[in-house]
C-alpha positions in Angstrom: 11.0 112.6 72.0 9.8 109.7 70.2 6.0 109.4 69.1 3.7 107.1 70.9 1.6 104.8 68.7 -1.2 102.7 70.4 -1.0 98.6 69.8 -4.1 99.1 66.9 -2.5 101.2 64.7 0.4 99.5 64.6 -1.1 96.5 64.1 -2.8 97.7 61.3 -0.1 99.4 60.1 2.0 96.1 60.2 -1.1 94.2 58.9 -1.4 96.9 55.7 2.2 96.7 54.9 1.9 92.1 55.4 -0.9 92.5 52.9 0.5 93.9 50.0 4.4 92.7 50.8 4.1 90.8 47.3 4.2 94.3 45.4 7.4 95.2 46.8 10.6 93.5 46.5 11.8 94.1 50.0 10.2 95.3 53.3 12.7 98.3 53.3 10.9 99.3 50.0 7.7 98.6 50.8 8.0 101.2 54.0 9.1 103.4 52.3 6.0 103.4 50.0 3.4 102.8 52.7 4.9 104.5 55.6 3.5 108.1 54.2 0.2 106.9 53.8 0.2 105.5 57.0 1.5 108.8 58.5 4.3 107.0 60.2 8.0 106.9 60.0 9.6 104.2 57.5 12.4 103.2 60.0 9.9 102.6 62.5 7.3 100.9 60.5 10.2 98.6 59.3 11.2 97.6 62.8 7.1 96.9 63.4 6.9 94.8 60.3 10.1 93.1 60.9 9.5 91.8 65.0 6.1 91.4 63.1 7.5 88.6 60.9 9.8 87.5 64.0 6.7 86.6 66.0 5.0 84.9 63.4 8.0 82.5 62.7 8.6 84.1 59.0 12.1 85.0 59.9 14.9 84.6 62.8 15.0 86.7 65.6 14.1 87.3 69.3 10.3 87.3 69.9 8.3 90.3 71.6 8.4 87.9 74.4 12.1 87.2 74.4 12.9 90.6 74.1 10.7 91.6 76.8 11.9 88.8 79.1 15.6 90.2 78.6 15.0 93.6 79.3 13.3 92.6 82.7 16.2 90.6 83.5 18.5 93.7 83.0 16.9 95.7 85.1 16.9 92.8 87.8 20.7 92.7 86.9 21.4 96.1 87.4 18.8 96.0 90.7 21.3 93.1 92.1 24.5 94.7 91.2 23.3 98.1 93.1 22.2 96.2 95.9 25.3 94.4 96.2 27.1 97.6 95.8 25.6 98.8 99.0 26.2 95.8 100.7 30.1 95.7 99.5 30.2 99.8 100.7 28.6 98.8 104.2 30.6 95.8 105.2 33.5 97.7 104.9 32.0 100.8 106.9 31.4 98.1 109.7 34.5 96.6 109.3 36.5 99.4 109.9 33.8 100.2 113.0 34.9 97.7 114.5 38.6 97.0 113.8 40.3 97.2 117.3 43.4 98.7 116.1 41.2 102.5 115.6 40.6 102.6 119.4 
């Protein structure tokens, strides 16, 4: 299961890593460095640093918001599509109630 981080340490954790970027010749390299110290996993520090610099306009990308807008509207998909799956199953339970050629 993954670990939980609270929103201030991985701000500050993103924040660190921002602050001394200009040592490093990539982010990827700079995780790797920092991401000990930091007690945290490199891979996921890199995606925290990364949406970081997405919301911040530094690189291209689908904001926090964006990204939390879309999964919402998947789970209203899915929500629709069951729904209308019952619907579908229950007109043709009534249909077949009420065909005169059962009786």
């Amino acid at each position: 299961m993954p670990k939980q981080y609270s929103q201030d340490v991985k701000n500050r954790a993103v924040s660190y890593v921002l602050d001394r970027l200009d040592r490093y010749k990539s982010v990827y390299a700079a995780c790797e460095d920092l991401a000990p110290k930091l007690n945290v996993g490199r891979e996921t520090l890199r995606r925290w640093v990364l949406q970081a610099q997405v919301d911040s306009g530094d690189r291209n990308g689908p904001t926090s918001e964006e990204l939390a807008e879309i999964k919402a509207l998947k789970a209203k998909v899915k929500d629709l599509e069951e729904t209308n799956e019952i619907l579908r199953q229950s007109a043709i339970f009534f249909a077949r109630e009420l065909d005169p050629r059962r009786r």
